[in-house]
C-alpha positions in Angstrom: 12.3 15.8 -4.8 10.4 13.7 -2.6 10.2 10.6 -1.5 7.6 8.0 -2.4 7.0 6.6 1.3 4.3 4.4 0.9 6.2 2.5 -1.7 9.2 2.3 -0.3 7.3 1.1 3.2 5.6 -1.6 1.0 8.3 -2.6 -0.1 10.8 -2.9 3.3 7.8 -4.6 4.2 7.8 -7.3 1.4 11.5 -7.5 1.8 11.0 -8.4 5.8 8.3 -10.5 5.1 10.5 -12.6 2.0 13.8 -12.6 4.8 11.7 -14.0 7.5 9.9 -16.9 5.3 13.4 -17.7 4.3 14.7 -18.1 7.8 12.0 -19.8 9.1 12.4 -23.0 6.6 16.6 -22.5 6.0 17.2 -25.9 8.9 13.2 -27.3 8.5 13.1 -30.9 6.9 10.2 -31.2 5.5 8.9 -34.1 3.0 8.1 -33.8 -0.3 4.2 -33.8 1.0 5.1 -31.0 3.5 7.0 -29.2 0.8 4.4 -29.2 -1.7 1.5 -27.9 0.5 3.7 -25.5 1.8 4.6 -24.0 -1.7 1.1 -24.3 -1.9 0.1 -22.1 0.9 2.9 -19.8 1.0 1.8 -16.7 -1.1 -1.4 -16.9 0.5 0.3 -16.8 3.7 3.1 -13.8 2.8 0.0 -11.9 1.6 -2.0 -12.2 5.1 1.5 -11.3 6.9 1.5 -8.4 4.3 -2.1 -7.2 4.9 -1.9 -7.3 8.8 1.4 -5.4 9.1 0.8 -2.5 6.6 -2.7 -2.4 8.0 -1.1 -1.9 11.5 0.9 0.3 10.6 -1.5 2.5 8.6 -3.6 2.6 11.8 -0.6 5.1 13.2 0.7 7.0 10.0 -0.9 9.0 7.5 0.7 8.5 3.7 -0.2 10.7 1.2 -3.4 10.0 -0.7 -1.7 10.5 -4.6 1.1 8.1 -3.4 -1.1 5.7 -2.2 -2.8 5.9 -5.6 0.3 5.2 -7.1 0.9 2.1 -5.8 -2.5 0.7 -5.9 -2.3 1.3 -9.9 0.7 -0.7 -10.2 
């Protein structure tokens, strides 16, 4: 058996990303305007965190091509 690392990576890194956005805005008062634009905004923003980090991190380590594969088809 072996483990599906660039899935599981992804996904540690979705988690992290999800924790942080939830700490960041747990004490914020925001208005109703500020709320909106950010529900707006704030896919678009997880997915730039998202990009930047596993692109970092790709720049280092090597995953295996088929699981890489894998996840891109999902």
């Amino acid at each position: 058996m072996k483990a599906k690392e660039y899935i599981i990576f992804s996904e540690a890194v979705e988690t992290g990303i999800n924790i942080g956005w939830n700490r960041a805005f747990k004490h914020v008062d925001l208005t109703e305007e500020q709320r909106k634009l950010l529900d707006k905004l704030e896919q678009s923003i997880k997915d730039s965190i998202y990009q930047a980090v596993t692109g970092q991190v790709c720049e280092y380590f090597e995953f295996d091509e088929h699981l890489n594969q894998i996840q891109l088809n999902d």
